[in-house]
VOSETOR-581496 format. One line per 4 residues: number of its first residue (from 1); their letters; for each residue y, x, z of N, C-alpha, C. Coordinates in Angstrom, 2 decimals, decimal comma. Layout:
<pts>
NUM> A> Y/X/Z/Y/X/Z/Y/X/Z  ... $
</pts>
This chain:
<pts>
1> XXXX> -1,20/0,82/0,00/0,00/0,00/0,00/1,26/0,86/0,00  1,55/2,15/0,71/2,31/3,18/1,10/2,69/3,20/-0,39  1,96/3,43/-1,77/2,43/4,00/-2,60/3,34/3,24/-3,38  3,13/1,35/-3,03/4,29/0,62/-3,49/5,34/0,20/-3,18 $
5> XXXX> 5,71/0,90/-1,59/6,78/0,82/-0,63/7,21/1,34/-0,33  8,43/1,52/-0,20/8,95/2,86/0,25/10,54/2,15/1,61  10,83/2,95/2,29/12,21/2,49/3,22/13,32/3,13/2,45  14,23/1,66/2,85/15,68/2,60/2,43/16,11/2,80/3,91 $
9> XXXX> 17,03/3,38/3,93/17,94/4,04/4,78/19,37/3,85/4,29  20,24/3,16/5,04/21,88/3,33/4,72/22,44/3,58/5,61  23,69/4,37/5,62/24,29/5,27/6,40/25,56/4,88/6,19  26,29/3,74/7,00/27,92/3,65/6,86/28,73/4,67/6,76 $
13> XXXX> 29,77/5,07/5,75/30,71/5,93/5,98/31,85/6,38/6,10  32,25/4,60/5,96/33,51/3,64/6,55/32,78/2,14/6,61  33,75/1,48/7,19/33,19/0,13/7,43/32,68/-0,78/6,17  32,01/-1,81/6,30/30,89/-2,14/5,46/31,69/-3,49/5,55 $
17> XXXX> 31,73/-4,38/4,55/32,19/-5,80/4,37/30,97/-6,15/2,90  30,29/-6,82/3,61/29,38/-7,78/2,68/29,59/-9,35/3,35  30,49/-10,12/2,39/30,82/-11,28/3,34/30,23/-12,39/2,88  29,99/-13,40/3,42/29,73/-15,15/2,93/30,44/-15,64/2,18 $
21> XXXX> 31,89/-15,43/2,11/33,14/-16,09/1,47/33,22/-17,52/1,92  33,07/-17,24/3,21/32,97/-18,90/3,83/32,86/-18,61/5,14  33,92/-20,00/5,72/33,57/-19,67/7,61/33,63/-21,01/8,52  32,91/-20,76/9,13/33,10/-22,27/9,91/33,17/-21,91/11,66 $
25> XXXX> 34,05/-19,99/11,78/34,51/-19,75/13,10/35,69/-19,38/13,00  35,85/-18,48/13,90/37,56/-17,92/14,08/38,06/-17,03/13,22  36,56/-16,36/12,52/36,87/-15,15/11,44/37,27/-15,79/10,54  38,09/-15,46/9,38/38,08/-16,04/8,13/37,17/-15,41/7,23 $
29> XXXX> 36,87/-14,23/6,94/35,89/-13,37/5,97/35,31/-12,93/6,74  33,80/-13,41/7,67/32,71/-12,61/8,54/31,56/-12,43/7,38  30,80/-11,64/8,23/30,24/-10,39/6,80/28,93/-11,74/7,10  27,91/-10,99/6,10/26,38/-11,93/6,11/25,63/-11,24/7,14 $
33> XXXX> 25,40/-12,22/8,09/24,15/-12,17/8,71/22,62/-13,12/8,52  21,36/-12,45/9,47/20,36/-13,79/9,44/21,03/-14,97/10,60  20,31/-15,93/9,91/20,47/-17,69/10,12/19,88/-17,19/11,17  18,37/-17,16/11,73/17,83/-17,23/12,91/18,99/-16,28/13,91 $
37> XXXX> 18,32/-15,09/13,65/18,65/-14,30/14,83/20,31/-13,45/14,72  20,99/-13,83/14,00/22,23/-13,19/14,36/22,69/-12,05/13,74  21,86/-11,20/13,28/21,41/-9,46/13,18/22,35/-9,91/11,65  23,20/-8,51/11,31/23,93/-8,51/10,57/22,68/-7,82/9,24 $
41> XXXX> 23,48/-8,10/8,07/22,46/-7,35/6,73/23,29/-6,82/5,42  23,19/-6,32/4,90/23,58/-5,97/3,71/22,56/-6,93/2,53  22,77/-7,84/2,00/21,87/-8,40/0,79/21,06/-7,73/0,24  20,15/-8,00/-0,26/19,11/-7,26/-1,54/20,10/-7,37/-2,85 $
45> XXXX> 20,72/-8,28/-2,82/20,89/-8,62/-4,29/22,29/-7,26/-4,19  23,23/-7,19/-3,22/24,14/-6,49/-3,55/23,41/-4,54/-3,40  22,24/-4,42/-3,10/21,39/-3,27/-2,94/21,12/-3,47/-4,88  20,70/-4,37/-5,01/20,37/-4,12/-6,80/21,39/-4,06/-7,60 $
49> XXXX> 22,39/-4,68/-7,16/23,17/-4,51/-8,24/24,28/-3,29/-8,30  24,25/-2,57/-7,18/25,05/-1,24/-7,08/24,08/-0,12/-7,79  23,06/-0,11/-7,39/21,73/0,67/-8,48/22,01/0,41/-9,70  21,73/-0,72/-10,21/21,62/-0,95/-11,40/22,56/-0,73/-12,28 $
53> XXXX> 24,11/-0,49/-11,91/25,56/-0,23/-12,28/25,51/1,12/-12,57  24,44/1,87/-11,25/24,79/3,39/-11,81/24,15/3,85/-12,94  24,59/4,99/-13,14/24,00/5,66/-14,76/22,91/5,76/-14,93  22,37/5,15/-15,95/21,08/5,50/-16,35/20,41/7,16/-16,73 $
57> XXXX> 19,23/7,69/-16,46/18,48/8,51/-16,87/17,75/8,35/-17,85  17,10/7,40/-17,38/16,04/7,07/-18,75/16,09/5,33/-18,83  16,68/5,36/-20,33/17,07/3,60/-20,51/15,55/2,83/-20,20  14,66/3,13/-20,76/13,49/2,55/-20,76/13,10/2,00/-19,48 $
61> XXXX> 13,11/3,34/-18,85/12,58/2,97/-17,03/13,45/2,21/-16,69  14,91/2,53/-16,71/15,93/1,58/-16,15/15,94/-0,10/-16,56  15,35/-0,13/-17,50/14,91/-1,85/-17,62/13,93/-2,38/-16,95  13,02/-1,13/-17,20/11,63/-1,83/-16,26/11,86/-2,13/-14,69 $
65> XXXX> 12,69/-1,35/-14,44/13,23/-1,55/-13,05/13,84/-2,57/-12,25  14,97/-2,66/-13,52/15,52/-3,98/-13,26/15,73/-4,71/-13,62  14,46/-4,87/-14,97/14,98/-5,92/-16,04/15,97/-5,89/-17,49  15,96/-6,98/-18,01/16,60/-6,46/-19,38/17,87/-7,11/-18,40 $
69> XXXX> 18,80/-7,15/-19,78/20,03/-7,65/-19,47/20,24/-9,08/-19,47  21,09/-9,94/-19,24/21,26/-11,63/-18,70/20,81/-12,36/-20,10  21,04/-11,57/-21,46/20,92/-11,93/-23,06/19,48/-12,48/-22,90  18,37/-11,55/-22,63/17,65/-11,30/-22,55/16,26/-11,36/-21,47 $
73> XXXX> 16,87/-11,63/-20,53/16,30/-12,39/-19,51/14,71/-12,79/-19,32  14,78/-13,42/-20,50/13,21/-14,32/-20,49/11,91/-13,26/-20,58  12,33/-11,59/-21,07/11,17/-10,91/-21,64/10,37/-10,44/-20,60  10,99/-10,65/-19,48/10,04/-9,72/-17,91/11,23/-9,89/-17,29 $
77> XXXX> 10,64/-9,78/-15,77/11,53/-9,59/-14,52/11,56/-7,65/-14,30  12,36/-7,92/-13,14/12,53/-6,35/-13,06/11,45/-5,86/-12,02  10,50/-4,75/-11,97/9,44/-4,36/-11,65/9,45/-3,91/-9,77  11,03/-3,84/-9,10/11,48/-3,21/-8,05/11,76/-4,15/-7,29 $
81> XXXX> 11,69/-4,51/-5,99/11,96/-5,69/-5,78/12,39/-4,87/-4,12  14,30/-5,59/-4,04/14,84/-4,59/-2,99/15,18/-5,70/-1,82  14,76/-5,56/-0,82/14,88/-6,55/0,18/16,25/-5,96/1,22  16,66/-6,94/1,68/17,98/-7,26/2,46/17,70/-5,96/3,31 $
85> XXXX> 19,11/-5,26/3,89/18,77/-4,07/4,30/19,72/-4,80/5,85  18,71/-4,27/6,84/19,32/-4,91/7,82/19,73/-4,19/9,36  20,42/-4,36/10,10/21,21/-3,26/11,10/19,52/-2,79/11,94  19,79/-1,77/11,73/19,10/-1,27/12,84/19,47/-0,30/13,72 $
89> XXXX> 20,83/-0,03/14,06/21,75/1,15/15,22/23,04/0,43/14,96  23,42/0,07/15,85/24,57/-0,55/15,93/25,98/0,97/16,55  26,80/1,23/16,31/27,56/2,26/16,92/28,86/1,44/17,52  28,34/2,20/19,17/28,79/1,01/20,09/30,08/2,06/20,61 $
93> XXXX> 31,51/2,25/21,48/32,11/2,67/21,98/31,60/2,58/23,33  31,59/4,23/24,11/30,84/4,43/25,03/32,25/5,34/25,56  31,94/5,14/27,08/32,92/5,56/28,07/32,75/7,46/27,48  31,49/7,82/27,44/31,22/9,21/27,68/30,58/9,96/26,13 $
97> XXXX> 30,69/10,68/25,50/29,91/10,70/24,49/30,57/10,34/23,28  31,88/9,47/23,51/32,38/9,06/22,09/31,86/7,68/21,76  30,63/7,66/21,57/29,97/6,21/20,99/28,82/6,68/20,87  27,82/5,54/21,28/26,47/5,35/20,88/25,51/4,68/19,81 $
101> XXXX> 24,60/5,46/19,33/23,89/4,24/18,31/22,93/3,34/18,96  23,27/2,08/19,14/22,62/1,06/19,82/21,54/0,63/19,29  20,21/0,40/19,50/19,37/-0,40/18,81/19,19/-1,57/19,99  17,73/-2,53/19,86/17,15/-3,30/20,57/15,53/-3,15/20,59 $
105> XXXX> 14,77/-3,59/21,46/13,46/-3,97/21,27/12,86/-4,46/19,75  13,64/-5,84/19,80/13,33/-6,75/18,44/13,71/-5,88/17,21  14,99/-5,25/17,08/15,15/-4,57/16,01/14,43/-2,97/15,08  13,59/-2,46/16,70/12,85/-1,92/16,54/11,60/-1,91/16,51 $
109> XXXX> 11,23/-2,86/16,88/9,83/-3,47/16,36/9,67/-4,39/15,13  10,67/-4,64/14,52/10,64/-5,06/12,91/10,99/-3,54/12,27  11,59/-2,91/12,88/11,70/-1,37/12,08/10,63/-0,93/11,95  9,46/-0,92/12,65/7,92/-0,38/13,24/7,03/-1,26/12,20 $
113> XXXX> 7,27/-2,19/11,90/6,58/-3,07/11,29/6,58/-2,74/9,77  7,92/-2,53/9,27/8,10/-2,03/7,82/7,60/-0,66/7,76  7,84/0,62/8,83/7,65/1,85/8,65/6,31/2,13/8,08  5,26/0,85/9,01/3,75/1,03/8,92/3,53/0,71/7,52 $
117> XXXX> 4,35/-0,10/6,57/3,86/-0,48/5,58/4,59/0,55/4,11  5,30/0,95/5,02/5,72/2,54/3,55/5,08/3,26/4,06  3,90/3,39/5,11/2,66/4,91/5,34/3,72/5,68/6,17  4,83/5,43/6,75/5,50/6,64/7,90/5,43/6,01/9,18 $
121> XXXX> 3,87/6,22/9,50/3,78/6,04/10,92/5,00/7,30/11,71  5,22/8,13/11,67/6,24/9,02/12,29/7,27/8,29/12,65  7,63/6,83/11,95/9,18/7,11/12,13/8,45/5,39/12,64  7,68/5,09/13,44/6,88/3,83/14,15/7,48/3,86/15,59 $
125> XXXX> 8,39/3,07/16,01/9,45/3,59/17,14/8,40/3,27/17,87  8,55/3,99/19,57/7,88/3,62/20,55/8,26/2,17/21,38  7,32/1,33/22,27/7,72/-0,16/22,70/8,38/0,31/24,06  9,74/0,18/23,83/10,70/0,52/24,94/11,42/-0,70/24,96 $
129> XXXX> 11,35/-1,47/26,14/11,24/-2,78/26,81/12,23/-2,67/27,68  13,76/-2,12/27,94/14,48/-2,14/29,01/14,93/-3,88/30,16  15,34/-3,65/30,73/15,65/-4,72/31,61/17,27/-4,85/31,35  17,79/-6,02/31,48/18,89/-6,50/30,96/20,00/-5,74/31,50 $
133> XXXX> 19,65/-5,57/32,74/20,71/-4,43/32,91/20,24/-3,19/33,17  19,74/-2,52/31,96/19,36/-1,30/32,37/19,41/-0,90/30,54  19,65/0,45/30,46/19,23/1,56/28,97/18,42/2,17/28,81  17,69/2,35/27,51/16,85/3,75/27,70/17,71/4,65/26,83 $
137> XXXX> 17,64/5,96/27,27/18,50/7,05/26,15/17,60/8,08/26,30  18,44/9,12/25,12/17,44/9,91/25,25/17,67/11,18/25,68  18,70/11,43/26,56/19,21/12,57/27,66/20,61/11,87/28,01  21,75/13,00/28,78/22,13/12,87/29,24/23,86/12,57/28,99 $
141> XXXX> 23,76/12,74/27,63/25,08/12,95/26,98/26,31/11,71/27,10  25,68/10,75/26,93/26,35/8,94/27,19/26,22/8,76/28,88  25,72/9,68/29,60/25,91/9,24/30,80/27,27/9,71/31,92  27,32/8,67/32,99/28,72/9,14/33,95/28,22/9,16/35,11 $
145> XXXX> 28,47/10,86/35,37/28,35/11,12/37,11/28,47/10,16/37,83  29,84/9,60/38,04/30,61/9,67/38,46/30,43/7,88/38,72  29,83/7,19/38,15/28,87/6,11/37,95/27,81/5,86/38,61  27,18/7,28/39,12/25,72/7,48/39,43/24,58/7,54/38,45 $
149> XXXX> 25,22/7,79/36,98/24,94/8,21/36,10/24,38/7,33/35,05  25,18/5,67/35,12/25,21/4,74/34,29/25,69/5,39/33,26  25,92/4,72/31,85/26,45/4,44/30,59/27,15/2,92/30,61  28,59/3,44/30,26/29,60/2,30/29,96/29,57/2,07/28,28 $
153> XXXX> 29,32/0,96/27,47/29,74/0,76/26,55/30,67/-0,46/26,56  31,81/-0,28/25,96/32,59/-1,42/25,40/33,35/-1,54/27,21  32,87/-2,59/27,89/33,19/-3,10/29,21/32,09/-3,33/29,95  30,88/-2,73/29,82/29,68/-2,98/30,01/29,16/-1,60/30,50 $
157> XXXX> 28,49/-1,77/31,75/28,43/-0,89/32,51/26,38/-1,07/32,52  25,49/-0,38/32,72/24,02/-0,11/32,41/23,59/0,90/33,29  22,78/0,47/33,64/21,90/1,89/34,49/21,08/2,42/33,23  20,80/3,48/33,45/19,73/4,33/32,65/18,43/4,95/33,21 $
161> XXXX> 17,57/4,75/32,23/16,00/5,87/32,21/16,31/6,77/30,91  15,93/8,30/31,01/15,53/9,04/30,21/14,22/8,52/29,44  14,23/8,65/28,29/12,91/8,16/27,59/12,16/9,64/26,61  11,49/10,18/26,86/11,01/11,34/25,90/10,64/10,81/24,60 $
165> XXXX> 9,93/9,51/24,96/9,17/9,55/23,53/10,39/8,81/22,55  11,28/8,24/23,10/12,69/7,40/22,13/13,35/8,81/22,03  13,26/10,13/22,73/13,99/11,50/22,04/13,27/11,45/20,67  11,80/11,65/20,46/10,82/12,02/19,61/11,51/11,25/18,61 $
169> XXXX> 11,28/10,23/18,32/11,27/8,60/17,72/12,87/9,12/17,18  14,01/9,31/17,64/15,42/9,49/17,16/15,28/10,96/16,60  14,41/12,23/16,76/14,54/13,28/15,96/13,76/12,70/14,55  12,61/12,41/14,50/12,29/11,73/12,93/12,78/11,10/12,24 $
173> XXXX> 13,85/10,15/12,90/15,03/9,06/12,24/15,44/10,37/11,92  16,27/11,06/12,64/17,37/11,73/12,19/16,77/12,77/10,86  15,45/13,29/10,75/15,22/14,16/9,69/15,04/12,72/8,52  14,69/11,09/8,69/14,51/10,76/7,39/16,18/10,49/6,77 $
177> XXXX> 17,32/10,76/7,67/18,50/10,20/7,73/18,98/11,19/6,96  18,85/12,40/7,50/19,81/13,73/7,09/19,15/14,95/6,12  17,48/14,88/6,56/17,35/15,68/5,73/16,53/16,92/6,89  15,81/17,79/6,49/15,69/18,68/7,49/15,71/20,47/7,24 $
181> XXXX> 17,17/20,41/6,60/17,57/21,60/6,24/18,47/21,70/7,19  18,36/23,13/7,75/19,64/23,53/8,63/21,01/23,18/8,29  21,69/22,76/7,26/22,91/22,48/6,62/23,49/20,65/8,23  22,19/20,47/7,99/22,51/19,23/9,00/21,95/18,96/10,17 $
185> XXXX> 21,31/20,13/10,77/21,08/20,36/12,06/22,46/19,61/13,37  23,40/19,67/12,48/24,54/19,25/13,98/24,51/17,94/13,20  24,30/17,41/12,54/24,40/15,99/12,15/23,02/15,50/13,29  22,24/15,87/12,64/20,79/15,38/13,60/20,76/15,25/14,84 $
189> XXXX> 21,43/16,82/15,51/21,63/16,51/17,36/22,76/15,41/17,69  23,48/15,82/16,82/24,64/14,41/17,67/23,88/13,22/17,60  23,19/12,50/16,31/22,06/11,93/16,42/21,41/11,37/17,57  20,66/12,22/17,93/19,41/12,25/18,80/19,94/12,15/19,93 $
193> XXXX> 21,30/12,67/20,41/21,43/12,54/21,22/22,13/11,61/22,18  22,42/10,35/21,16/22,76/9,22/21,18/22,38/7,91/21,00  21,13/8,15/20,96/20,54/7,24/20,52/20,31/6,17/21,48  20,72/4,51/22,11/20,25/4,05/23,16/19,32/3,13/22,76 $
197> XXXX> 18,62/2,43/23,84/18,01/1,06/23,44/18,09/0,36/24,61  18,76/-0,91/24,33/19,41/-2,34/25,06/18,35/-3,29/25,14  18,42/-4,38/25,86/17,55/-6,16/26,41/18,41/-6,60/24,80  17,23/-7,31/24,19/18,18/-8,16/23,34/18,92/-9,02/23,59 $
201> XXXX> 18,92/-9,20/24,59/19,95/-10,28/24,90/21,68/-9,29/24,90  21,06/-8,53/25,86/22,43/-7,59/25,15/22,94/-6,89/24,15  22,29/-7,01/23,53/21,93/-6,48/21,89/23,15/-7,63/20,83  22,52/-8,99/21,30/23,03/-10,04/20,92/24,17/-10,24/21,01 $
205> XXXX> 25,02/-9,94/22,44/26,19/-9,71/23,19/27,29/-9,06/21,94  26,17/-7,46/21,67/27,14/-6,66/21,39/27,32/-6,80/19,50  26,31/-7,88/19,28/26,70/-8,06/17,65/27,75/-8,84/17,53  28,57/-9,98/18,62/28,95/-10,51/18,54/30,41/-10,10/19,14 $
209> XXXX> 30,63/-8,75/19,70/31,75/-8,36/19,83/31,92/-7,13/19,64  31,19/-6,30/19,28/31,58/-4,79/19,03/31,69/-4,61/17,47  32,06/-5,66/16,61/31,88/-5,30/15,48/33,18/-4,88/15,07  34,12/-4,63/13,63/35,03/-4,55/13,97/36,06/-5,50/12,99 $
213> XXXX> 36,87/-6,23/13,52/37,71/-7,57/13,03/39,01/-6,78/12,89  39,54/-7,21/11,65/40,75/-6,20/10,85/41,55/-7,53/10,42  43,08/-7,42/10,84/43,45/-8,37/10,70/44,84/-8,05/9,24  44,36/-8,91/8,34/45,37/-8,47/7,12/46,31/-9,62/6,80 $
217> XXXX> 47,38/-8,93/6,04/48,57/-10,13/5,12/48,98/-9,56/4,13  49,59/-10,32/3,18/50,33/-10,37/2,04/51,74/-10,41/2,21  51,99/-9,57/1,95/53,76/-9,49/2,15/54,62/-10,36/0,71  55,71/-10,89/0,95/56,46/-11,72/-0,04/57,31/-10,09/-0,85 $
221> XXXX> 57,12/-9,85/-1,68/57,59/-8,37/-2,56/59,07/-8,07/-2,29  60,12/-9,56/-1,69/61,48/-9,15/-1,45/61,66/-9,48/-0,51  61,32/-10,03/0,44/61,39/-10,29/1,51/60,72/-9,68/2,80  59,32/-9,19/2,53/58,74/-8,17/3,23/58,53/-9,19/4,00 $
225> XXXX> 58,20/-10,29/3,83/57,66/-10,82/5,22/56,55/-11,83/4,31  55,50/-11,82/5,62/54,34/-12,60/5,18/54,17/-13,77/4,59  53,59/-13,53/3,30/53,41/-15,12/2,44/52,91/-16,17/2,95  53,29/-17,76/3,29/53,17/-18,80/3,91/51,33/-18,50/3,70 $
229> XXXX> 50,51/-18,69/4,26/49,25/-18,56/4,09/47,93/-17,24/3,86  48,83/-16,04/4,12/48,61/-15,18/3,17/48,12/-14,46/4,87  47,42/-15,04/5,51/47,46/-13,87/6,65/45,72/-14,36/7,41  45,14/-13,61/7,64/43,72/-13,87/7,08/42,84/-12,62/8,07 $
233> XXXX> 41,36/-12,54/8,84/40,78/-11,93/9,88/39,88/-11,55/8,71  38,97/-10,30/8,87/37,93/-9,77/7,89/37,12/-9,08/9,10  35,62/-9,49/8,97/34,75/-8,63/9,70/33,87/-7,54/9,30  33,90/-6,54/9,55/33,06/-5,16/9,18/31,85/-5,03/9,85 $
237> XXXX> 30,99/-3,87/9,42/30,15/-3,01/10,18/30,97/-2,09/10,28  30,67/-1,31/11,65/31,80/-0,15/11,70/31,19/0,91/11,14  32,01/2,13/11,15/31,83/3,29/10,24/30,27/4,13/11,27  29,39/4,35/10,70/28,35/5,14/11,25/27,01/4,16/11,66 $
241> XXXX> 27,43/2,70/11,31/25,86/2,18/11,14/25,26/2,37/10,52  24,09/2,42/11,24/22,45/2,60/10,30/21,60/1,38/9,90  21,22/0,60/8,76/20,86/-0,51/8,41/19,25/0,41/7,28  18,14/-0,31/7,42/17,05/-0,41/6,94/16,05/-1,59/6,00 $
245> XXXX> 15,89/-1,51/5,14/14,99/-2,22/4,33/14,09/-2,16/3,60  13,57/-2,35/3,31/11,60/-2,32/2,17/12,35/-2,36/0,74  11,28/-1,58/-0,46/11,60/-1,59/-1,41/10,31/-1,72/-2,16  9,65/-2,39/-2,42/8,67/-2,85/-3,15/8,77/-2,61/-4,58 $
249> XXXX> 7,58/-2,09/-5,28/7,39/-1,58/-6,77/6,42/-2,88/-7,40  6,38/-3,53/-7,89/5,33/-4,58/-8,84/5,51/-4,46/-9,69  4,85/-3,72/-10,65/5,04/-3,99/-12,10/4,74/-5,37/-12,78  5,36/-5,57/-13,63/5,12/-6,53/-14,10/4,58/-6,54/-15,83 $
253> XXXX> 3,63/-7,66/-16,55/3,41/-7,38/-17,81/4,53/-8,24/-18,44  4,57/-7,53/-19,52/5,73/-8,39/-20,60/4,93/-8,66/-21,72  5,16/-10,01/-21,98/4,38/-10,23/-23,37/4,15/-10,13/-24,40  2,75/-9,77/-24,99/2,47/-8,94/-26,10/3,11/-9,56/-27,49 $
257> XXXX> 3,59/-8,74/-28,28/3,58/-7,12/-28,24/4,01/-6,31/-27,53  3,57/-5,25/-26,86/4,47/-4,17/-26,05/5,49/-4,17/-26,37  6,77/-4,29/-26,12/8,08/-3,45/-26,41/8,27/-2,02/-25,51  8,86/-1,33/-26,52/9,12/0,22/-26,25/9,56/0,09/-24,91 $
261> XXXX> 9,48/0,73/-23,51/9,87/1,28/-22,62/9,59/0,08/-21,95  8,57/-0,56/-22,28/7,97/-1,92/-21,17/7,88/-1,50/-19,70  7,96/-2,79/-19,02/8,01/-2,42/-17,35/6,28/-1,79/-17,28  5,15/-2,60/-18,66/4,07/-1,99/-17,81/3,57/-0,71/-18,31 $
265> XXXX> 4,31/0,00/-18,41/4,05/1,28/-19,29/4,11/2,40/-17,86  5,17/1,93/-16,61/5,38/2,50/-15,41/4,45/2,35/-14,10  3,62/3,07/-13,03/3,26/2,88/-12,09/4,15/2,78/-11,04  3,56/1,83/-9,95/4,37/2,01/-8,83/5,16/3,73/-8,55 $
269> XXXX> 4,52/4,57/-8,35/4,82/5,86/-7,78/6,58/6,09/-9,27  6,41/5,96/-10,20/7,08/6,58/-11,27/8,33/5,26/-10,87  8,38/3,97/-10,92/9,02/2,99/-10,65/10,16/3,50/-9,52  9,35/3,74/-8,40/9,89/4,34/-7,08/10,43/4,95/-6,75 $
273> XXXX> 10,45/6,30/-7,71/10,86/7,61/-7,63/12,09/7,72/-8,42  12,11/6,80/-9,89/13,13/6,51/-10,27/14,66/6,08/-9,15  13,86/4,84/-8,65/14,95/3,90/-7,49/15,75/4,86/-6,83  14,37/6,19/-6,18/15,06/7,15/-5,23/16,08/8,09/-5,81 $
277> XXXX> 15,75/8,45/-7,28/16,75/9,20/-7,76/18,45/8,95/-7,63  18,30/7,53/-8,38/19,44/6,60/-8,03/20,35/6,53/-6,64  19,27/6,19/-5,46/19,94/6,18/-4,58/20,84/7,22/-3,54  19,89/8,22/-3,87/19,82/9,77/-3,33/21,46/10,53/-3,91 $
281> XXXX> 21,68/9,72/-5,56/22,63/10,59/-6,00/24,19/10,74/-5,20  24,38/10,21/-4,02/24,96/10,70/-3,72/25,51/9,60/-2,48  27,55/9,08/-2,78/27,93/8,10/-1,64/28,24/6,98/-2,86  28,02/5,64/-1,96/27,67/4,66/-3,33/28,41/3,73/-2,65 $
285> XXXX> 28,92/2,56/-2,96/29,78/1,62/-2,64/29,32/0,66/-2,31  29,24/-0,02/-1,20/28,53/-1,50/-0,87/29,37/-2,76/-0,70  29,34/-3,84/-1,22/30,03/-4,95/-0,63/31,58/-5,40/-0,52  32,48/-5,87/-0,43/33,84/-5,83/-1,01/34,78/-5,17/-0,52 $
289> XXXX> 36,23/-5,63/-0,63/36,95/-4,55/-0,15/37,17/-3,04/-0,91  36,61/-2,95/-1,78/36,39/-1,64/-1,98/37,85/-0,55/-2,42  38,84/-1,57/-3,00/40,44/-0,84/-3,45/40,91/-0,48/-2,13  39,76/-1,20/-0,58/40,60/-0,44/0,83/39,68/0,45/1,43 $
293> XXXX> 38,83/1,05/0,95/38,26/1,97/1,33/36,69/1,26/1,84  36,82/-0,02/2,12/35,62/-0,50/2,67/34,32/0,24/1,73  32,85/0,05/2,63/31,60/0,04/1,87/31,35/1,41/1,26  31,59/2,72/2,35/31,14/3,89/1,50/30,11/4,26/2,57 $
297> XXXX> 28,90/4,40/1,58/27,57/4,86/2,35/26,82/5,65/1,87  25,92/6,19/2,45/24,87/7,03/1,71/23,53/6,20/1,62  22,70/6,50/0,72/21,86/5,50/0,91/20,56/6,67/0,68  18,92/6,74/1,59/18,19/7,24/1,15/16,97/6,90/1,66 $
301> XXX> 15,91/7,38/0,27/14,63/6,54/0,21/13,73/7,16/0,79  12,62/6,53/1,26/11,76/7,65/2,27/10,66/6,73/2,09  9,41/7,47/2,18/8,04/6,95/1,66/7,00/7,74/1,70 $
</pts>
């Protein structure tokens, strides 16, 4: 199964706006989350269609991948199939340390769940179960003496346990994140060494207020003062979240006669490796906003 799945990995590198274009709270532009549980996501569909924009290598593969064009439609679907990429480290403001990457139980046991099915048991988090008011981290860096050696995030104050095996579990994130060439060795420790895990219930807490709400207007061009209507709330992911999703290879047949550079001319492995090329090439743009800097990330495939 490993060989038709692979994880993405995205790496905020300013804030992220993938929105609903619709609101029925206080935000006017809040980004997409899931219906059930709250947990913020980046779409599949806006994961395909930033790929698919970038430059082609090889036209052939690049159809099979993702299909012909809208003309064309009816001859095959596209062979890659990219599922909603969804928060898994939230980066929380912490009294000590700067900020932490927050996960949860739930969010890491759906992380554990996909890892097993791209074959990287390594990166299969351990079941770290904290109590609502309590953290697990993975040393000492987010903690305050002076506290008795809690962690403050936001207004929220936590006792802590050291966890060894959530150290382990955040050095393998950090090599599928960064890479494991010395060039990003200080990327990795700051990493690792921030890594917490929260009660979902506080988890829940902090999706619902640590995100970050940017408040904009339209100025009248001679008057400099705000256009009757023109003044409007936008919600982000903040800069340094980590969000995860499945990337599935199916080839598909197209109907005979072959056409040149058919989807079934490709195996999963060749399909895949393509996707990764794409994604790997470099910092790629997600979701709107983009003339303000919003939606610059890195994105990378691991399998």
């Amino acid at each position: 199964m490993s060989e038709s799945i692979k994880l993405l990995l995205i790496h905020a590198l300013s804030p992220v706006h993938c929105g609903t274009g619709q609101s029925v709270g206080g935000i006017d532009l809040p980004i997409a989350r899931e219906k059930p549980t709250g947990i913020p996501l980046i779409p599949g569909s806006t994961l395909k269609g930033v790929l698919r924009a970038a430059q082609s290598t090889d036209a052939g593969l690049h159809k099979a991948v993702f299909g012909p064009d809208p003309d064309n439609a009816s001859e095959h679907a596209g062979s890659v199939q990219l599922a909603d990429a969804t928060l898994l480290f939230l980066p929380v403001r912490s009294a000590r340390g700067t900020f932490a990457w927050v996960t949860s139980p739930y969010m890491l046991r759906r992380f554990g769940r996909d890892a097993r099915e791209a074959g990287r048991v390594d990166l299969v988090p351990p079941a770290i179960k904290p109590d609502e008011g309590k953290a697990a981290v993975t040393g000492g860096v987010l903690r305050l003496d002076d506290l008795g050696g809690k962690v403050v995030f936001e207004d929220y104050d936590l006792e802590v346990t050291v966890q060894k095996e959530l150290e382990r579990f955040a050095e393998a994130m950090a090599k599928a994140l960064w890479g494991a060439d010395d060039g990003a060795a200080e990327e990795r420790s700051h990493f690792v060494a921030r890594v917490c895990v929260v009660h979902d219930d506080v988890m829940a807490l902090f999706l619902q207020t640590c995100l970050e709400i940017t408040t904009r207007v339209r100025l009248d061009a001679e008057r400099k003062t705000v256009v009757k209507g023109a003044l409007w709330t936008e919600e982000a992911l903040p800069v340094e979240t980590i969000l995860a999703g499945l990337v599935l290879a199916t080839p598909v047949k197209q109907p005979k006669p072959l056409r040149e550079g058919g989807a079934d001319r490709h195996g999963p492995r060749e399909l895949l490796g393509y996707v990764q090329g794409l994604a790997g090439g470099g910092v790629v743009q997600l979701g709107g906003k983009a003339t303000v800097g919003r939606g610059l990330c890195r994105m990378t495939m691991v399998g």
